[in-house]
N, C-alpha and C positions, 0 to 999 in steps of 0.2 A: 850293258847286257841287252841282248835282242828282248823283243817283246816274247810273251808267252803263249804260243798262237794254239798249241794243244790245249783242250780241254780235260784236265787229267779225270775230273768227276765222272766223265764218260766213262772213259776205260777202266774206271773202278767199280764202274755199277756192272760194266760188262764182266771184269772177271769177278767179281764178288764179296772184294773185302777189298779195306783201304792198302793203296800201296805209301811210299814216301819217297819225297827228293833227295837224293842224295848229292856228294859232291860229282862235279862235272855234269848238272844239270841232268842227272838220271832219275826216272823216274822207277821205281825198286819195287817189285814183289816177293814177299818172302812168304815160303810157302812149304813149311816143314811137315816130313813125313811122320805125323805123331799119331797116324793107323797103325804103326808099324812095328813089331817087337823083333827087333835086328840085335846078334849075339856075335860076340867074335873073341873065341878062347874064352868061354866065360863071363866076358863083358859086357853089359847091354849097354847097347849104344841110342845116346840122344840125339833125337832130332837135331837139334843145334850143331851137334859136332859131328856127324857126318852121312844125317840125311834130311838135309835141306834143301829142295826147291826152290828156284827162283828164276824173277824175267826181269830184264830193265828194258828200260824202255827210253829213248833220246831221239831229241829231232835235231833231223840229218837234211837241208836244206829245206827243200819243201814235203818234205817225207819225216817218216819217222821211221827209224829202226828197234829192230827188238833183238837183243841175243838173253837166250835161259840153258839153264841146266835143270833137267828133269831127273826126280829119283824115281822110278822106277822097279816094281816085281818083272821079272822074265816074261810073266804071262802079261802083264802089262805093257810089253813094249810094241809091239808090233800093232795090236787095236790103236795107240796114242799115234804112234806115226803113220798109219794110214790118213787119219782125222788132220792130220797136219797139214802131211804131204796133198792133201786136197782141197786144203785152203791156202796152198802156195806159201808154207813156213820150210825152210830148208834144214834137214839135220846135216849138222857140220861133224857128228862124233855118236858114236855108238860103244859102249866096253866098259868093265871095270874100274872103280879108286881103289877097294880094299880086296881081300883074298882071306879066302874061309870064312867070311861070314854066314851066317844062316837065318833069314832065307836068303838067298843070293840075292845081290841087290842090283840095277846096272843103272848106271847115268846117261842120259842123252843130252846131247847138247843143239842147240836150234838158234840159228835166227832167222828174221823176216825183215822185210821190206815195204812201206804203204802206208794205208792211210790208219791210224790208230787204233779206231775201233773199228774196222775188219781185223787186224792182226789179234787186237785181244779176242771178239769172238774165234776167230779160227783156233788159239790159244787156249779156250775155254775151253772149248769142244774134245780137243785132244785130250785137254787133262783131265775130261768130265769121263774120259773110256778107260780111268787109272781110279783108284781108291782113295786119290788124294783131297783130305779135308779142306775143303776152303768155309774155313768161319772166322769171320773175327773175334769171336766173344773165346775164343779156344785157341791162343797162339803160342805157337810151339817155339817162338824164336824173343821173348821179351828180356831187356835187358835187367840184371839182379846179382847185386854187388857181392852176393856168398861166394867164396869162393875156396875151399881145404886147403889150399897152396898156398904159398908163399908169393905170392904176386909182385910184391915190390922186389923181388930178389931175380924172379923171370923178368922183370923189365927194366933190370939191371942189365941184366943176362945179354938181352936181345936190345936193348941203348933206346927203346922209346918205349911207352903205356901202352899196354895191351887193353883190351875191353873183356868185360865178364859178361855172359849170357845162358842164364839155366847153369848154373855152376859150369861150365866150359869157358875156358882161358883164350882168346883171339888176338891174333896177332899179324899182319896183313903187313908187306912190304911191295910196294909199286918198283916198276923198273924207271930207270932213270931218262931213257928214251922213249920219243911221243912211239904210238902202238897204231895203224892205222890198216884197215880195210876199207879196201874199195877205195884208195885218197881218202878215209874218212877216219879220225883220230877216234880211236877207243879208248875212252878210259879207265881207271883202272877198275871204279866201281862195277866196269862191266866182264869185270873177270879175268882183267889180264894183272891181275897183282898176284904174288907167292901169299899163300896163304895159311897160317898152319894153328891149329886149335889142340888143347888141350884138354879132355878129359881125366878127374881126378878119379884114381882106383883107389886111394886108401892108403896111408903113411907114408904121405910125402911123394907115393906112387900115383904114373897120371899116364894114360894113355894119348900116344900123339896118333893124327892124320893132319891132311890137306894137300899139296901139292905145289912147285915149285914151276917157275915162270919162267923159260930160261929158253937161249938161244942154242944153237948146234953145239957150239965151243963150249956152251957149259955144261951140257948135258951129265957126260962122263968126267969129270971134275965134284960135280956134285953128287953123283950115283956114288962114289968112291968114298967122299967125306962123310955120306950117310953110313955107308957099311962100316966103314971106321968105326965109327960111334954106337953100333949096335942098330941101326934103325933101318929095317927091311924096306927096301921099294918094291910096291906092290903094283906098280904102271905106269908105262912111259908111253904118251901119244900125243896126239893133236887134238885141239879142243875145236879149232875155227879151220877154214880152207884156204884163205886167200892173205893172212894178215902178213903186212912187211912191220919190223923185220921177221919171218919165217919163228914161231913157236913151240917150242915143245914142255910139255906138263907131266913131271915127275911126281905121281903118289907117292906114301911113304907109311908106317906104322912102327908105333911100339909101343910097349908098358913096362914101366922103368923109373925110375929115380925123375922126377919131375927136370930138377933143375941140372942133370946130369944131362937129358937128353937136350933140351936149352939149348946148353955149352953147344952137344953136335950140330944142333940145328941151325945156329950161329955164325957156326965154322964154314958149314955149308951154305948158308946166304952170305958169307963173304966171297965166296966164290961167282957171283954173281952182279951183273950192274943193276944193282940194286939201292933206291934211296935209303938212306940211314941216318934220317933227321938224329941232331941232340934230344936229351930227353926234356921232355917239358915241367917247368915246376918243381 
């Protein structure tokens, strides 16, 4: 393994709370919106499952890159990407995951290019023009094994272990080919894996989101298997500008029979080149 030539302490003082390494040598800020009192049919929705901010961060020859996803209010967005766009962070995606939430919520997506700590203050700045909390002593995203579901039956369901976080049920499937912008392999910690959480509503009932990872050919293959199974797409876009092979990110919701919706969500990542390690243990 190459030497580790970033100083990560930097860029943790600069954005202001510890980040973590994760795999493919990313270095991860999570940065959940837990200002925020978001409803959707009655449901309040946790930070964890589907407003969560984050940036990683990886070095990319003699640079570092950043790609994040910002949660964002409406009035928030335009002050944040001003602050960006002026310290040279590029937004790659602007629009909607969910439909009928309230308050309307909207995700931005960005990456940058440089030296570390410029891209985190440029980073900071932007998000310092948003409501977003950054403390450590107050984290919206800690891992905690409660969970109302039936868990070993969901990862039956889906053939590997999901993670629990804030009672929401996580479950992440990378694709099977390398992901690369610019020549520069993405991995999957930085956003190119299918990603799909479960919030638990009460008797066995669980509210899904997340969004699905998937090439042209499988776009409508997997729009198709969701509607089958009850589960509304609520967005289909582009997250990045430039990545081969060419991506597209399918939102999705429902509240329903936990392990009922599973089954479809299952169905629908078979439609997909998608890894599906055995289950471990």
């Amino acid at each position: 393994m190459a030497t580790q030539k970033t100083n990560w302490e930097d860029v943790e003082q600069v954005i202001g709370k510890s980040g973590q390494m994760k795999e493919g040598d990313v270095f991860y800020f999570s940065l959940p919106r837990s200002d925020l009192q978001v409803s959707l049919n009655g449901i309040q929705l946790k930070p964890a499952f589907a407003l969560g901010s984050w940036l990683a961060f990886k070095e990319m020859n003699d640079k570092v890159m950043v790609m994040g996803d910002l949660v964002l209010t409406q009035e928030e967005v335009n002050p944040v990407m001003t602050e960006l766009i002026r310290g040279g962070i590029e937004v790659t995606a602007l629009h909607n995951h969910l439909m009928g939430e309230s308050p309307d919520i909207m995700y931005m997506h960005i990456e940058g290019h440089g030296n570390p700590v410029d891209l985190a203050e440029t980073l900071r700045k932007g998000i310092g023009k948003s409501q977003t909390p950054i403390n450590d002593d107050k984290k919206g995203d800690t891992a905690d094994g409660q969970l109302p579901l039936n868990k070993e039956q969901l990862d039956e369901i889906f053939g590997k272990k999901g993670t629990v976080s804030n009672q929401v049920y996580k479950m992440s499937f990378p694709r099977v080919e390398e992901i690369k912008e610019n020549g520069m392999i993405i991995p999957p910690t930085m956003g190119t894996a299918t990603a799909i959480n479960f919030q638990p509503t009460g008797e066995g009932k669980a509210a899904i989101t997340g969004d699905f990872v998937l090439t042209a050919k499988e776009v409508n293959p997997v729009i198709r298997t969701l509607r089958e199974h009850g589960i509304e797409v609520t967005a289909l876009h582009n997250h990045m500008l430039s990545e081969e092979p060419r991506l597209f990110f399918v939102h999705f919701w429902a509240n329903d029979d936990a392990e009922k919706l599973a089954k479809g969500l299952r169905k629908a990542i078979d439609k997909t080149n998608s890894k599906l390690p055995d289950m471990e243990g």
